[in-house]
DSSP file (Angstrom, degrees, kcal/mol; ACC not computed):
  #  RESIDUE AA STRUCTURE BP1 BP2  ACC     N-H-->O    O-->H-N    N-H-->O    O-->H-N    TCO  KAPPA ALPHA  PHI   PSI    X-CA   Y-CA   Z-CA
    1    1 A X              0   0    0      0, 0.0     2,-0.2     0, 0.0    78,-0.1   0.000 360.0 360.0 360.0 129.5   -4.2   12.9   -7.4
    2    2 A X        -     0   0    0     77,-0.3     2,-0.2    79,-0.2     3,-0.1  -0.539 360.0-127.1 -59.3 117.1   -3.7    9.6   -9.0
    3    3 A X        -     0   0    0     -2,-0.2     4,-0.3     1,-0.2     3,-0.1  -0.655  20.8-142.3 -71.0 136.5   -6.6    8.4  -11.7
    4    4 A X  S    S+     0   0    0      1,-0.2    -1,-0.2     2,-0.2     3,-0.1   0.623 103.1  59.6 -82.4  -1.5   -7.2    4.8   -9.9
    5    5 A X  S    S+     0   0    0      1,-0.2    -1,-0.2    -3,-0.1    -2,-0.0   0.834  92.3  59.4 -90.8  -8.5   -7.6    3.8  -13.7
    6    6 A X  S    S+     0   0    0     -3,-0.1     2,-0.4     2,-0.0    -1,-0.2   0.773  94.8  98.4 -75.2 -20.2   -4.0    4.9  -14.7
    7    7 A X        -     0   0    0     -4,-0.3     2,-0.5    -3,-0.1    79,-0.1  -0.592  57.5-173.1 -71.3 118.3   -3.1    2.2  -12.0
    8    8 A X    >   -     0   0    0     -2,-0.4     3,-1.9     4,-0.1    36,-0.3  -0.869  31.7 -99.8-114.6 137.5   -2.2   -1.0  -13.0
    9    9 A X  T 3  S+     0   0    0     -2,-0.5    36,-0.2     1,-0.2    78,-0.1  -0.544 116.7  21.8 -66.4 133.9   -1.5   -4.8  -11.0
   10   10 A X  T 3  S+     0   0    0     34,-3.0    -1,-0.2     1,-0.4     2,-0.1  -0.143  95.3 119.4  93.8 -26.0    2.0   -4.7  -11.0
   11   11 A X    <   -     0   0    0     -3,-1.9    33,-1.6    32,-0.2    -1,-0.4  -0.244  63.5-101.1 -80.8 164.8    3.0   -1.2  -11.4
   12   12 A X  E     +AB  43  85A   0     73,-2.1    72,-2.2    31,-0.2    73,-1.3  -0.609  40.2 166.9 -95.5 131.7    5.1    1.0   -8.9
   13   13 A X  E     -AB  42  83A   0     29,-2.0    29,-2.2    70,-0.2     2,-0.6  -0.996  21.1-146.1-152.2 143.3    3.5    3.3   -6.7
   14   14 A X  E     -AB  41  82A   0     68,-1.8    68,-1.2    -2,-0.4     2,-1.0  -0.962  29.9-121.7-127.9 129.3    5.2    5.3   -3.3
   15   15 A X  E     - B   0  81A   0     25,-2.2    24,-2.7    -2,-0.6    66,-0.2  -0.511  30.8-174.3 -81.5 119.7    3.2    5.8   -1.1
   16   16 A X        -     0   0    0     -2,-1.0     2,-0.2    64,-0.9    65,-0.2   0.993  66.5 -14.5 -73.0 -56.2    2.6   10.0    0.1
   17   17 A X        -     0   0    0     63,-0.7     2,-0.4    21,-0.1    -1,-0.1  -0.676  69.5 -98.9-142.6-178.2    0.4    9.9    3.0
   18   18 A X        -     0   0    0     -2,-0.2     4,-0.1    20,-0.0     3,-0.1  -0.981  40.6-100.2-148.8 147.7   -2.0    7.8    5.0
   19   19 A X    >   -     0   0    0     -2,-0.4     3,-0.6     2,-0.1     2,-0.1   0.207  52.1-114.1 -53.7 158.8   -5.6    7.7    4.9
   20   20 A X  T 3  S+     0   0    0      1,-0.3     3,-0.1    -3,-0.0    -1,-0.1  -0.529  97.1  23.1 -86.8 171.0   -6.8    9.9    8.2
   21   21 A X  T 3  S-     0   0    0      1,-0.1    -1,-0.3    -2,-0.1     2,-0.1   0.876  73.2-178.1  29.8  62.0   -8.4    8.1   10.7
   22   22 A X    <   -     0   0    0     -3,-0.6     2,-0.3    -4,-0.1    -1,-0.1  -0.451  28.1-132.4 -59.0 150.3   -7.0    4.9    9.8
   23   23 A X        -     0   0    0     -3,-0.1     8,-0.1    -2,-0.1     7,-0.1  -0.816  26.8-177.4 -98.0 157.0   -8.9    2.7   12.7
   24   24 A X    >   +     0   0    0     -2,-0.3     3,-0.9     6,-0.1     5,-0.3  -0.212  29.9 140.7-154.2  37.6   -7.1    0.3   14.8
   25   25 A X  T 3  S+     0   0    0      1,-0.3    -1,-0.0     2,-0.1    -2,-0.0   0.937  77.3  56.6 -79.4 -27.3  -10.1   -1.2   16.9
   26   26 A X  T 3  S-     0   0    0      1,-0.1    -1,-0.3    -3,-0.0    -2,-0.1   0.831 105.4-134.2 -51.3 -31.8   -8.3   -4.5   16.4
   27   27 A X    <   +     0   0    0     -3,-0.9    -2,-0.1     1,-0.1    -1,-0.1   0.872  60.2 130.5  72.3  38.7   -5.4   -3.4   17.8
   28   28 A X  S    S-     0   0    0      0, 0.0    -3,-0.1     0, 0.0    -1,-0.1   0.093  78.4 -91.5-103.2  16.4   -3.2   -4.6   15.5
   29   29 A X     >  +     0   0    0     -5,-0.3     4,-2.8     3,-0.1    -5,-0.1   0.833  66.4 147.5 111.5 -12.2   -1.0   -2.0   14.6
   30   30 A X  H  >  +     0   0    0      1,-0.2     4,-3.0     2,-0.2    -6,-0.1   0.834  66.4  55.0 -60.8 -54.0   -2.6   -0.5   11.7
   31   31 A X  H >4 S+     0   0    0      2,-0.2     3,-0.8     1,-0.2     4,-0.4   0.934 115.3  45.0  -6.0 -89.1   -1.6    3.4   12.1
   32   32 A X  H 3> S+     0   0    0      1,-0.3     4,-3.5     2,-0.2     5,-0.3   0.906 103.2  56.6 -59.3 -56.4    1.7    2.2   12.2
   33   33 A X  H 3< S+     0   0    0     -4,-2.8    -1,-0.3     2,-0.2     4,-0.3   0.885 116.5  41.8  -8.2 -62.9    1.9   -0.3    9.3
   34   34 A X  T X< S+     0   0    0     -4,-3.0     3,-1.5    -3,-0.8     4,-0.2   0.809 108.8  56.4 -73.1 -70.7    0.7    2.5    6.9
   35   35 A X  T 34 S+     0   0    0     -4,-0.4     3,-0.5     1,-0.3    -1,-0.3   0.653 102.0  60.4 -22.9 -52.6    2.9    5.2    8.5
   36   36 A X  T 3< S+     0   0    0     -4,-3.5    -1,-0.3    -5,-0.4    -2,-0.2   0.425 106.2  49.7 -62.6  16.2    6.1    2.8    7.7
   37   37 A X    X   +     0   0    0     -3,-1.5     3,-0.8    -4,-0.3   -22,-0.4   0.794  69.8 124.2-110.1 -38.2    5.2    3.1    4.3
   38   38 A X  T 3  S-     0   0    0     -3,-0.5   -22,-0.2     1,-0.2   -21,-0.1   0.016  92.9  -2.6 -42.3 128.3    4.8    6.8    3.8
   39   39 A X  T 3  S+     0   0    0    -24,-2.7     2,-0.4     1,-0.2    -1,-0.2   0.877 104.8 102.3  39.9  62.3    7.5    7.4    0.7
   40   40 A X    <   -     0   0    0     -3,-0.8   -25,-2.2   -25,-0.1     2,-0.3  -0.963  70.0-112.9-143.1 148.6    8.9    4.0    0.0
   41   41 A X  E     -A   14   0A   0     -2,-0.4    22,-0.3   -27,-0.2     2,-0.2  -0.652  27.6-171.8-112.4-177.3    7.6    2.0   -2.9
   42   42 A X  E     -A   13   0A   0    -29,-2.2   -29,-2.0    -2,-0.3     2,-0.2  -0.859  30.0-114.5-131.5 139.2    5.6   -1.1   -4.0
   43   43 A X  E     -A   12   0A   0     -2,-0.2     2,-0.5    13,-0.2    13,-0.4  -0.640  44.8-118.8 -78.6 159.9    4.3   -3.4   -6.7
   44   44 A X        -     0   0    0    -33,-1.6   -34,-3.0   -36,-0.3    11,-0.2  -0.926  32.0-165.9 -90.4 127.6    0.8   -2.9   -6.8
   45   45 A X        -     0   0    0      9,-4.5     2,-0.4    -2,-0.5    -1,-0.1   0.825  64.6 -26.2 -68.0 -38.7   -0.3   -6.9   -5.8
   46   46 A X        -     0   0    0      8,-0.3     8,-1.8   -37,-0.1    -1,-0.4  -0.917  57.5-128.6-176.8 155.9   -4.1   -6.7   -6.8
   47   47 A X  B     -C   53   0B   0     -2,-0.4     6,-0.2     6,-0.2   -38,-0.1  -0.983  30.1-126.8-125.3 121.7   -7.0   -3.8   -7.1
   48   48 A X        -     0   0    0      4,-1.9    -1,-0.0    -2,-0.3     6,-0.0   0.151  23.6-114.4 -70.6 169.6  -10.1   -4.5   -5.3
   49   49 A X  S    S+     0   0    0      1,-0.3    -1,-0.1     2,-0.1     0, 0.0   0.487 126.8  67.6 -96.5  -5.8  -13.3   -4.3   -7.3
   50   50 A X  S    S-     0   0    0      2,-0.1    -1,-0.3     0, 0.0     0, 0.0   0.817 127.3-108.6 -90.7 -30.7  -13.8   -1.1   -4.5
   51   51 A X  S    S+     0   0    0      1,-0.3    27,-0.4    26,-0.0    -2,-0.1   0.261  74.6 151.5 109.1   7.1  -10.4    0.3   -7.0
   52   52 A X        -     0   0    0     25,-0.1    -4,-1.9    23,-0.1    -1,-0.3  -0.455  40.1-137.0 -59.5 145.3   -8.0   -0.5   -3.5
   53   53 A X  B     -C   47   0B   0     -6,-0.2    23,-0.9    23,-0.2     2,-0.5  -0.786   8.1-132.5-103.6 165.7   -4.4   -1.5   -4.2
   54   54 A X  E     -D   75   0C   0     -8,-1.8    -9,-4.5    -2,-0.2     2,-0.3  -0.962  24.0-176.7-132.0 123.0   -2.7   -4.2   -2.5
   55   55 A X  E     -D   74   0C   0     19,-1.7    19,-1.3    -2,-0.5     2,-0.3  -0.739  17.0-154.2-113.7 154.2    0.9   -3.8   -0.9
   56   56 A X  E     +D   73   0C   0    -13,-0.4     8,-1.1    -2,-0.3   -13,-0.2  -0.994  24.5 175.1-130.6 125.1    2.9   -6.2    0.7
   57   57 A X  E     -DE  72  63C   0     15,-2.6    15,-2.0    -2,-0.3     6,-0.3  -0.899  19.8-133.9-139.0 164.5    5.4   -4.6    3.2
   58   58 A X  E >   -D   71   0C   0      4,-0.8     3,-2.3    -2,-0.2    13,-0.2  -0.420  37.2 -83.1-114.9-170.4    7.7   -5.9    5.4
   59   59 A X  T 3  S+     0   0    0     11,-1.4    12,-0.1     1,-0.2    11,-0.0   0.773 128.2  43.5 -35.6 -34.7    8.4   -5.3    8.8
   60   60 A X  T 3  S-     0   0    0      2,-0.0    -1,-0.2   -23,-0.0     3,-0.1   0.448 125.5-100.4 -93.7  -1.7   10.6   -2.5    8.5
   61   61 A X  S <  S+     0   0    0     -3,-2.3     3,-0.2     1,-0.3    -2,-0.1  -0.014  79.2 134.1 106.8 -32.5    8.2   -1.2    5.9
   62   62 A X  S    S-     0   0    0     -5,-0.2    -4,-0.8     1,-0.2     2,-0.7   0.226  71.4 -75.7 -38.3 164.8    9.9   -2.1    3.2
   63   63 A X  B     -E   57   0C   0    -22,-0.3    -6,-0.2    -6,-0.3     2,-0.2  -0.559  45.8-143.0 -69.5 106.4    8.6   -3.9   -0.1
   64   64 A X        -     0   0    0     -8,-1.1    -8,-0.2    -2,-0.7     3,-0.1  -0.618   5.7-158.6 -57.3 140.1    8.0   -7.9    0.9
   65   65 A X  S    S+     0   0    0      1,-0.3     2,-0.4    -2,-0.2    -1,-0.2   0.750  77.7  13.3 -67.9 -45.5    9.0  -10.1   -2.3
   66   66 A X  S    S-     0   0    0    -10,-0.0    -1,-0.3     0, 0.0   -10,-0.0  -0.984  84.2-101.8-152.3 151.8    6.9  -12.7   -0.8
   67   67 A X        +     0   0    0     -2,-0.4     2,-0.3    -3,-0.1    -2,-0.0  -0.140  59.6 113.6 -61.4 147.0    4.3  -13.5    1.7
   68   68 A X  S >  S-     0   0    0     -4,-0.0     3,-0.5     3,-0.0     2,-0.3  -0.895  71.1 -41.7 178.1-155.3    5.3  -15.1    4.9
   69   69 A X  T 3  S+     0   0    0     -2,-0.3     3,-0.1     1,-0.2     0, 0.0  -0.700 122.6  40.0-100.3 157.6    5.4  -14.4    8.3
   70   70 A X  T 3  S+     0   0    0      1,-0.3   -11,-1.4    -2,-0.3     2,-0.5   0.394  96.7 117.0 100.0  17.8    6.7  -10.8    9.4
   71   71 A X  E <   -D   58   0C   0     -3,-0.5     2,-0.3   -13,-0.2    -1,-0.3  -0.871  47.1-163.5-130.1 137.3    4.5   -9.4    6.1
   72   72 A X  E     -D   57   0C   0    -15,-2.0   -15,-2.6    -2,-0.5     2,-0.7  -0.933  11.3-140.9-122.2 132.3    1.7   -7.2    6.3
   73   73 A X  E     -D   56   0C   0     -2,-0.3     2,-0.3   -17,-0.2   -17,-0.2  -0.921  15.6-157.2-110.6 153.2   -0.5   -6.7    3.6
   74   74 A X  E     -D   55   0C   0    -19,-1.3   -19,-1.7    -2,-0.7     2,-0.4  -0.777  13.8-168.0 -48.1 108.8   -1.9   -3.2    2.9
   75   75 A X  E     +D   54   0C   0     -2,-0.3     2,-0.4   -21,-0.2   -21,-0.2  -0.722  26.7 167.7-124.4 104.9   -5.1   -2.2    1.0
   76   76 A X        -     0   0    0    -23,-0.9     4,-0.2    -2,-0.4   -23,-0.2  -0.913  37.7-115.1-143.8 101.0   -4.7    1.5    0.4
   77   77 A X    >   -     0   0    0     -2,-0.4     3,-2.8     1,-0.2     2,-1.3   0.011  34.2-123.7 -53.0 139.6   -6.9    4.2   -2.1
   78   78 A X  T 3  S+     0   0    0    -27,-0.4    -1,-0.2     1,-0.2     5,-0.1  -0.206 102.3  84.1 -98.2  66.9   -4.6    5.3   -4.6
   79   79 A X  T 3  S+     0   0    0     -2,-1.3   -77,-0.3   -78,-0.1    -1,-0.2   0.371  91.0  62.4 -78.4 -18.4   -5.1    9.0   -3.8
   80   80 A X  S <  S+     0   0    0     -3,-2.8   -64,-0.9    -4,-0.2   -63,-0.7   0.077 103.6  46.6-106.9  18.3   -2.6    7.9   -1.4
   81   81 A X  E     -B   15   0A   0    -66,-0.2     2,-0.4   -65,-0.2   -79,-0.2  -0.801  67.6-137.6-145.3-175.3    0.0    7.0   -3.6
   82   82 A X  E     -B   14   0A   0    -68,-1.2   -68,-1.8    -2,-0.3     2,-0.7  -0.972  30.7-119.0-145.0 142.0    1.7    8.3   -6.6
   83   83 A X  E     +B   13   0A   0     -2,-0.4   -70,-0.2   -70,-0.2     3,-0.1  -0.709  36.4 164.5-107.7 147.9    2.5    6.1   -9.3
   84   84 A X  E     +     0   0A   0    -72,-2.2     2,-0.3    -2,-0.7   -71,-0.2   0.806  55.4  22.4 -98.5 -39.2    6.1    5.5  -10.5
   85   85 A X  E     -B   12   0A   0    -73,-1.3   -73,-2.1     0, 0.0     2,-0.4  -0.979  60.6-141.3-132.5 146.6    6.7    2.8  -12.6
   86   86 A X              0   0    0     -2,-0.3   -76,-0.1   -75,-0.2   -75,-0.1  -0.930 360.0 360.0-114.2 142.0    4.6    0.3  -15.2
   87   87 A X              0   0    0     -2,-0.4    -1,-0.1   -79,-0.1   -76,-0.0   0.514 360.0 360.0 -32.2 360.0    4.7   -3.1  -15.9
């Protein structure tokens, strides 16, 4: 398990699993988002004051470079990640 203070904005993190019972009462998709993430990685964008990281992925799952449309952002407890690289 990842300490969420070894985590840093900017550093590289692949994502292992996804949280159970993600919820989806919007009906947007969410399940799947995070499933298209499982083992590709990410800069971390931002950490929530809750310790959440913030991914940007693209459609295909992949790492977005930049926000637009077809980009989904993430917010994901970094139990759920492993970290790889640091700024």
């Amino acid at each position: 398990m990842v300490n969420p203070r070894e985590i840093q904005k900017g550093d590289m993190v692949r994502v292992v699993r996804i949280p159970p019972n993600l919820d989806d009462r919007a009906d947007i998709g969410t399940p799947q988002v995070f499933s298209s993430a499982v083992g590709k990685t990410f800069h971390v964008q931002e950490i929530s004051e809750h310790g959440l990281l913030e991914l940007h992925l693209r459609a295909d799952g992949k790492e977005a470079k930049r926000l637009g449309s077809g980009v989904d952002i993430i917010w994901i407890e970094p139990e759920f990640v492993e970290k790889v690289g640091e700024i």
